[in-house]
N, C-alpha and C positions, 0 to 999 in steps of 0.2 A: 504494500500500500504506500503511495505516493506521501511524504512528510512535508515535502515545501517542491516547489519550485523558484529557482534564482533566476530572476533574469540583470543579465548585464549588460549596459546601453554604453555603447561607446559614440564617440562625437564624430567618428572617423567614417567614410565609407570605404576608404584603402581594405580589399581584404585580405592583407597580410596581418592587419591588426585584430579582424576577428581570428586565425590561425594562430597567431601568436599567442592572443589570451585563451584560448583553448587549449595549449600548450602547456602554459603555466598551471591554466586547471587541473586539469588530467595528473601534470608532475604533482601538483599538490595533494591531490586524490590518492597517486599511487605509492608514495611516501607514506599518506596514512595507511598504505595494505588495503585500499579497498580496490572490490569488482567494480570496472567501468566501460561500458558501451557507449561509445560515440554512431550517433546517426548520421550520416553524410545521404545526399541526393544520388550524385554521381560515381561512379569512378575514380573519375579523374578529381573531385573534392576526396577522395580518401586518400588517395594517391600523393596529392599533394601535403595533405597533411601529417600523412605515414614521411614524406621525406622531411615536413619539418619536426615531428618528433626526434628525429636524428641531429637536426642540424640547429634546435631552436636556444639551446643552451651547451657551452662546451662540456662543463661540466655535470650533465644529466644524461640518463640512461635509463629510459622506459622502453623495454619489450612488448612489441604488444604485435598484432594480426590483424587482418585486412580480412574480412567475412564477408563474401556476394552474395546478392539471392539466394535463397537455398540451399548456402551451404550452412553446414552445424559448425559454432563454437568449438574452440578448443579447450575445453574444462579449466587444462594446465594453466593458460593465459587469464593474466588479471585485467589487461587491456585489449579490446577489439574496437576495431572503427569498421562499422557495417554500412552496405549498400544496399537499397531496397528493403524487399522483405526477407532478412536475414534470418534463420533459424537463432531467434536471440535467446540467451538463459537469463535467468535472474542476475540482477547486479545490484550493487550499492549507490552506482548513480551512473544516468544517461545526461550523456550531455550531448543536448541537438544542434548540429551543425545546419541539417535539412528544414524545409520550407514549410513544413505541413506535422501538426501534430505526429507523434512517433506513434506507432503503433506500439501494442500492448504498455503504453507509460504507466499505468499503475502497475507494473511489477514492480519499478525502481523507488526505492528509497526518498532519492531527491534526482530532482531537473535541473541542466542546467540548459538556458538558452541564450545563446549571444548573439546580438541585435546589436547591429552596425548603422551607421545614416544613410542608407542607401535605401532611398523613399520605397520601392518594394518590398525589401525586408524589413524593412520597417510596421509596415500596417499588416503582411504576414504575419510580424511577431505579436502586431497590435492583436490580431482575431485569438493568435495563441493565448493570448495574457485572458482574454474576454472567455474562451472557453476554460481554462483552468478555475476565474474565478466564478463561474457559476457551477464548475463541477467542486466548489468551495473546498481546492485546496489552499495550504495556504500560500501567499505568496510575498517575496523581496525582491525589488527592484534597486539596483546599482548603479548607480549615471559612474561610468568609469574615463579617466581623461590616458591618452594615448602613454603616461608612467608610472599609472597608479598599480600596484600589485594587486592581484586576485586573492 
């Protein structure tokens, strides 16, 4: 069952800056030992962001897997960044990268969603935020400036 949802509002619509503070997220998530599912639209958004989990900090090291449509989870793995309708397991926190409600969201713990200025994802995140709070989870919002830490 869903505990909160975060969302984080950045000033930027550069999308290295929504990657980047998902980056941070995820490290800070996986430092506490917890299971995390990142929802990506594309391919090539997982893709991209599988290569900046490698390159986003020198010093950090998060393992994680790339899961497409239908394929199943890897138990072993604490971090997955899924495409589509991923065969997903329970986790301690999804953080949606994608445009459209995540399917099955009340498995996880808590949400996270990052919301850039870029006037489409924008009013996307707007409907997100609108249906969460009438399915009365609870919810925090972050106006984050392009050096504030996650």
């Amino acid at each position: 069952m869903t505990e909160r949802v975060d969302f984080y509002v950045l000033k930027s619509a550069v999308a290295k800056s929504r990657w980047t503070l998902a980056c941070r997220l995820i490290e800070k998530a996986y430092l506490r030992e917890l299971r995390i599912v990142v929802a990506n639209d594309t391919p090539a958004d997982a893709k991209a962001l599988d290569d900046l989990l490698w390159t986003f900090n020198d010093n950090s090291f998060i393992p994680h897997n790339i899961c497409h449509a239908g394929q199943a989870m890897d138990p072993a793995a604490r971090v997955h960044l899924t495409v589509g309708a991923a065969e997903t397991a329970d986790a301690d926190l999804l953080v949606n990268m994608s445009t459209s409600l995540p399917a099955h969201w009340e498995r996880y713990g808590r949400i996270v969603e990052i919301i850039d200025a870029d006037d489409e994802r924008r009013r996307l995140g707007r409907e997100r935020f609108k249906t969460y709070r009438d399915l009365k989870v609870t919810l925090e919002t972050h106006q984050m400036d392009e050096t504030a830490d996650a």
